[in-house]
C-alpha positions in Angstrom: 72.9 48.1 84.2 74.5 51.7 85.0 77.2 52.7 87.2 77.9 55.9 88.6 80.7 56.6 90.9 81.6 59.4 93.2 85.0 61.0 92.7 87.6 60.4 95.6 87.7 64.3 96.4 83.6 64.1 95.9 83.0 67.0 93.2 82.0 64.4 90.6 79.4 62.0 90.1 79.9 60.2 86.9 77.9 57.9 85.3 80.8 55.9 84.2 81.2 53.6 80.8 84.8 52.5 80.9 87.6 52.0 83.6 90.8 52.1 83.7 94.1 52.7 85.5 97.3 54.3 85.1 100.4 55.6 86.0 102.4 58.5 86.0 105.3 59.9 87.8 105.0 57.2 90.8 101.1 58.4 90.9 98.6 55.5 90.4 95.0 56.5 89.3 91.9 55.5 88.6 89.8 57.6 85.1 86.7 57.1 84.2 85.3 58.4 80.9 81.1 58.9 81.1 79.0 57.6 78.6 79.5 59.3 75.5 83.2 57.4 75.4 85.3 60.8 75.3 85.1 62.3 78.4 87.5 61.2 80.9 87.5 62.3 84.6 90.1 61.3 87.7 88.1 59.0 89.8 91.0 58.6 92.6 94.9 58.7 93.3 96.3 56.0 95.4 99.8 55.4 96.8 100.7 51.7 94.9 99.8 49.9 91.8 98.2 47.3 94.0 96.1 49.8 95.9 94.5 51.1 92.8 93.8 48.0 91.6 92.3 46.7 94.8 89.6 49.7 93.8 89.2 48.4 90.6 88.5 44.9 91.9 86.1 46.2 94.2 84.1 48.5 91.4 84.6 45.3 89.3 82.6 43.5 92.6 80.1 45.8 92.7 79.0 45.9 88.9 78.6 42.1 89.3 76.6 42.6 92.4 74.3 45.1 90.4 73.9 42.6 87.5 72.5 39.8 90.3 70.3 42.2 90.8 69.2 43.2 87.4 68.3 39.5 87.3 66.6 39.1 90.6 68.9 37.3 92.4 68.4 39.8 95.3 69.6 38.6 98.8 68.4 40.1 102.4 72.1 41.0 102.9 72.3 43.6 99.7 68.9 44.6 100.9 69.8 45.2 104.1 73.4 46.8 102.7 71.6 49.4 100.9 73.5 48.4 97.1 72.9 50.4 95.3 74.3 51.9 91.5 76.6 54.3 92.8 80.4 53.7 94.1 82.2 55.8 96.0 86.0 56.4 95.7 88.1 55.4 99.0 90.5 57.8 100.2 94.1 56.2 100.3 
């Protein structure tokens, strides 16, 4: 299963390895490092800790949905959705 993800500002698209959040000076984020583990790229900014980890829940959702359909537990509704591997940042 791969995942690539769209920056929030959309100049990247990262095939992504590892997650994670932080904070800095009131600013909440969202890195992503790529597949070779030491690159690390800003995915997103957002306004509250609980904002940024609503993003992360969501990514978190969508890996899951793209393991059902490693395993070909497709539905009509992700057909119909278009899932696909790639996840795109939300503005704030």
């Amino acid at each position: 299963m791969e995942l690539w993800i769209r920056s929030q500002d959309k100049t990247k698209l990262i095939k992504i390895n590892f997650i994670e959040y932080g904070k800095y000076n009131n600013i909440h984020f969202i890195n992503g490092f790529s597949t070779n583990g030491v690159d690390n790229y800003d995915l997103g900014i957002y306004k509250s800790k609980e904002r940024a980890l609503e993003v992360l829940n969501e990514i978190h959702q969508r890996l899951i949905n793209l393991q059902c359909l490693e395993f070909n537990c497709i539905t009509d509704t992700m057909r119909k959705q278009g899932m696909d591997c790639v996840y795109e940042m939300p503005k704030e």
